[in-house]
C-alpha positions as CSV (number, residue, x, y, z in Angstrom):
1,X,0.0,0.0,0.0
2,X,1.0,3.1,-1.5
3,X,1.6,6.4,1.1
4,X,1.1,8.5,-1.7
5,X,-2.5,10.3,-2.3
6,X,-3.4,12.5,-4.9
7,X,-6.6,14.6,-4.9
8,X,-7.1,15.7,-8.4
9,X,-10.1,16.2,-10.8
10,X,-10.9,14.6,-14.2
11,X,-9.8,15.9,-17.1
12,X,-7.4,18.8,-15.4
13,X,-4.4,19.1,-16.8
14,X,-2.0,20.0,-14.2
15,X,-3.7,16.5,-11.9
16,X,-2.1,15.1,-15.4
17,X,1.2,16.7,-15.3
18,X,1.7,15.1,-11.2
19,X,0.3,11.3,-12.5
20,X,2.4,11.3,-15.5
21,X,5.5,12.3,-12.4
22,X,4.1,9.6,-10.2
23,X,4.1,7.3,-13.5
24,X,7.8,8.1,-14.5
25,X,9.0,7.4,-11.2
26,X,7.0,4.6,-10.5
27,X,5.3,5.4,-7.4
28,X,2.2,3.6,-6.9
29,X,-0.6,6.0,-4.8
30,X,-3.8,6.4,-4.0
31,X,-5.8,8.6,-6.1
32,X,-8.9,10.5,-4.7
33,X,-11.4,12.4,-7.2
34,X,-12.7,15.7,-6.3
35,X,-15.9,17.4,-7.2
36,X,-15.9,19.9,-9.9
37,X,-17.4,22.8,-7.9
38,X,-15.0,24.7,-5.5
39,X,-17.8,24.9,-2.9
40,X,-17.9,21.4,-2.9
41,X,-14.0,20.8,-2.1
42,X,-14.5,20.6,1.4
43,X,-12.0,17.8,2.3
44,X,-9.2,18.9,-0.2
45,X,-9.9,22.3,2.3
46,X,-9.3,20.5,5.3
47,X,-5.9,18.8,4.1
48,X,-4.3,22.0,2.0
49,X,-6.0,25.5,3.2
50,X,-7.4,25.8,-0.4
51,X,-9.4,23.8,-3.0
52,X,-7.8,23.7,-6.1
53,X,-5.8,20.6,-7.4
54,X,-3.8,18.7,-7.5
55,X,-3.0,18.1,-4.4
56,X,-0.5,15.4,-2.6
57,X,-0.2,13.6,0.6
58,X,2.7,11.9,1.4
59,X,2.4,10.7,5.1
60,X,5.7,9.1,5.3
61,X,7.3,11.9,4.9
62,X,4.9,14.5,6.7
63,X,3.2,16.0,3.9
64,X,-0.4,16.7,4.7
65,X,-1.0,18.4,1.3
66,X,0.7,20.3,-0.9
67,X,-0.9,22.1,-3.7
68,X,0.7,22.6,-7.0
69,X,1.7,20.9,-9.4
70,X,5.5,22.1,-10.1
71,X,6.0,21.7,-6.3
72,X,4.5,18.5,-6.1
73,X,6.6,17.4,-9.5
74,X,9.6,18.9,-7.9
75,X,9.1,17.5,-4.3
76,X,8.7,13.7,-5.9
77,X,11.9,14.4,-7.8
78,X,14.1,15.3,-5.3
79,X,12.4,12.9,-2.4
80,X,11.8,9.6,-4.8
81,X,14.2,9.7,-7.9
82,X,17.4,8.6,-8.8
């Protein structure tokens, strides 16, 4: 089981940019889909202060959620590849 969760929303294309990260590295995660209306976001509130997406948990590490998705890109580089 994967540490890794990704709240993202279909058909955005940063949420692609971060899967298509996860895939090149590949880092198996958990992948949680968000509703489309910003109202709506309440748990991707809770976990990152804001409700866009993408955003990533990493709870091996102590990431509770990081919005973003050059940080997030960036962040996996540096803590998962070569």
């Amino acid at each position: 089981m994967s540490n890794l969760e990704l709240y993202e929303l279909k058909g955005c294309p940063f949420c692609a940019k971060v899967k298509s990260k996860l895939d090149e590295l590949g880092l198996e995660y958990e992948s949680h889909y968000v509703p489309r209306g910003h109202s709506e976001r309440t748990e991707v509130k809770e976990i990152s202060g804001q409700t866009g997406v993408p955003v990533l948990v990493d709870a091996e590490h102590g990431i509770e959620g990081m919005p973003e998705s050059d940080d997030i890109n960036e962040y996996l580089e540096k803590t998962y590849g070569a």
